[in-house]
N, C-alpha and C positions, 0 to 999 in steps of 0.2 A: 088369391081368389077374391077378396073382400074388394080390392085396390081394381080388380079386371071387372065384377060387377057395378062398381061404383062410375068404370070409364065408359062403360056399354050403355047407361040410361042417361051420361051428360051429366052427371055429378062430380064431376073429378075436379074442379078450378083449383081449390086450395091442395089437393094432391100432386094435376101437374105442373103447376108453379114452383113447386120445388124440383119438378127436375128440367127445367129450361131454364133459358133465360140467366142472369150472372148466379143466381145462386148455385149452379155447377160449374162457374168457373174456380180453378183453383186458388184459394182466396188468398196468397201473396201477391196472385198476379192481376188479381181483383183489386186489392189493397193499391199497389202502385199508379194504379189510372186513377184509384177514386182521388190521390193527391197528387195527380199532373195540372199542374196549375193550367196550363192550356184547352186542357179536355174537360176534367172532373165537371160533372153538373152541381156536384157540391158546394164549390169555388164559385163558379159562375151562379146561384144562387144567394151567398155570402156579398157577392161583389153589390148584386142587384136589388138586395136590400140594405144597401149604404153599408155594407159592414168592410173592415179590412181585413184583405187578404192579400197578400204579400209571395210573390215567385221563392223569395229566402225562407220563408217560411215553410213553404211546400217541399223544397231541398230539403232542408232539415227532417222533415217527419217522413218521408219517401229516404232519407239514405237510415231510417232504423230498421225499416223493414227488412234490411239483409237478416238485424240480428233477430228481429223477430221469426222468422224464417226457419231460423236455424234451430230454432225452438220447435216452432210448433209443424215446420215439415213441409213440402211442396206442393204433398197432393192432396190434402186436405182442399174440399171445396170452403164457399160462400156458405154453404146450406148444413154443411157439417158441423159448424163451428159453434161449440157450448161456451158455457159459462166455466166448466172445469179449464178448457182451455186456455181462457184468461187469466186465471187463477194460477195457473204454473207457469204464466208466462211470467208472468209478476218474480212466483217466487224462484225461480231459476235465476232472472236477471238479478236480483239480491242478494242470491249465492254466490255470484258472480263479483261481489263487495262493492256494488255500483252503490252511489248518493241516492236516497229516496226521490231525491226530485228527480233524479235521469232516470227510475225506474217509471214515475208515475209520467212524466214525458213520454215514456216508449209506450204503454201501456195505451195513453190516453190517443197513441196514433190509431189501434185497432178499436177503441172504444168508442172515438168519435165518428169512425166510417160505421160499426155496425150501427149505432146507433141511428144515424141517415138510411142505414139500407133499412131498418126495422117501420122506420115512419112511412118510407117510403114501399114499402110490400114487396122490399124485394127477399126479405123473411120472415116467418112468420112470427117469429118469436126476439125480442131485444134479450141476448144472453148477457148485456154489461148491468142488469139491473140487479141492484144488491152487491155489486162489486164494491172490493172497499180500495181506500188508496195506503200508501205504504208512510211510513214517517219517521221519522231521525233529525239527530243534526244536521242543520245546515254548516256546510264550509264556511267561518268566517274570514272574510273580504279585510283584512289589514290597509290602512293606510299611512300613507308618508308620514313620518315626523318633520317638525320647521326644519330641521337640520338640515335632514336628508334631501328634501324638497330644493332645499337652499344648493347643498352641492349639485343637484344632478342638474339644475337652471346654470350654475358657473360654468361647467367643464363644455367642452368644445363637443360638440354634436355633431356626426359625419351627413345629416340632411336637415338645412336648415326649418325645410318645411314642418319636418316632424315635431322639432323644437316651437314652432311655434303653434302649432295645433296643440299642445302638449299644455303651452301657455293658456289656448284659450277653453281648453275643456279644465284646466283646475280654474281660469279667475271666472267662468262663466256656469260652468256644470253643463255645458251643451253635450250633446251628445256625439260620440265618430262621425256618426251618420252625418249629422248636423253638419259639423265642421268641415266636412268634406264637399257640401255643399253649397257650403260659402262662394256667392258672389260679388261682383265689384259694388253691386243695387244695395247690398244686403247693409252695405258699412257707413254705419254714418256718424254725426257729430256725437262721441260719448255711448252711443247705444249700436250694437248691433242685432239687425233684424234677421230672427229666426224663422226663413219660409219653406225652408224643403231638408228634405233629406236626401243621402245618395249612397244606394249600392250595388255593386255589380250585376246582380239578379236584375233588378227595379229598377234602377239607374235614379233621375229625378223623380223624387215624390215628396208628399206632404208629413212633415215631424210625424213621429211616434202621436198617438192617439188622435191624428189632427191638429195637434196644441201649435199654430201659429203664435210668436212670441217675438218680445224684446231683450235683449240681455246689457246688461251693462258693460261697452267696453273701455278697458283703460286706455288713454292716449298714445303712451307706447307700442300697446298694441297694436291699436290703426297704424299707427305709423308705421311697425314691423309687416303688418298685412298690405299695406300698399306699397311699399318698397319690394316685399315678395314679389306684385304683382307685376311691377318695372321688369323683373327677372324673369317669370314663370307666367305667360301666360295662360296657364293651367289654373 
């Protein structure tokens, strides 16, 4: 009665804005557009204040939403959705024996869209505030001993390429992306030039953070990369 008086004199804006418009869409399938990197206004807002956003990026936080889903349920809308509900998204995925970092990853995919929908009035209320994140050990990352490093460079390799990309992410620290991106331009006396990156989503782009760079390459190596290139024009 209070809600049918309040539409009859033209007071209703903040009433019926919750019930149109995405905040009755059901919010996994709200979720999915808000990270289609093509669509999202989110993304294309990101882009257009110089920030990076990345197509692999968006795969990634668009393929957790199956398990977020599975949690919180289909038909929940945009406009339903509390602060409890984050909260057992969380701690469900935990029970689940997932890494702190892959819980607070999935989490932060539902937290960064309400978060944009709340700035942007598409609800009324931000329920990610006062949410906390999860914490534990991190997996530690092992690496090669001289030995080991030593045999796996002797023994025969069934793809030359790999063996040498292998080379130049331990003698350079470059990144896959990096390597992969390597051009003939790139290679020069003693130094290689680090200008892009490449991956399947994105294809050619710019290093990680922007960080256009030099890296030091050994002789050998040039030589191995350009003898590659005799073979593989790839």
């Amino acid at each position: 009665k209070i809600v049918k008086a309040l539409e009859d004199r033209g007071l209703h804006s903040s009433i019926s804005s919750k019930r149109r418009g995405p905040s009755v869409e059901p919010f996994c399938t709200w979720l999915r557009s808000f990270w289609n990197f093509d669509t999202s206004k989110y993304i294309a807002e990101k882009i257009a204040h110089g920030q990076r956003a990345t197509k692999r990026h968006c795969q990634d936080m668009t393929s957790r939403v199956k398990d977020i889903e599975a949690i919180i349920g289909s038909k929940i809308t945009l406009g339903e959705i509390k602060r409890s509900h984050l909260s057992d998204l969380g701690v469900s995925l935990k029970r689940k024996g997932l890494a702190a970092s892959t819980v607070n990853k999935t989490v932060s995919v539902v937290a960064t869209a309400l978060r944009w929908a709340a700035v942007n009035e598409l609800i009324s209320i931000d329920p990610t505030r006062g949410l906390k994140g999860f914490s534990g050990e991190k997996r530690k990352r092992g690496i090669l001993e001289h030995e080991e490093a030593l045999t796996l460079f002797t023994i025969e390799w069934p793809d030359e390429r790999a063996r040498i990309a292998s080379l130049l992410a331990m003698t350079t620290g470059m990144r896959i992306g990096e390597i992969l991106a390597v051009q003939h331009k790139d290679i020069g006396q003693g130094r290689l030039h680090v200008n892009h990156s490449y991956s399947i989503r994105d294809k050619l782009k710019t290093p990680k953070n922007g960080e256009i760079r030099e890296a030091i390459l050994l002789p050998e190596l040039r030589d191995a990369l350009l003898q590659l290139e005799k073979r593989s024009p790839h």
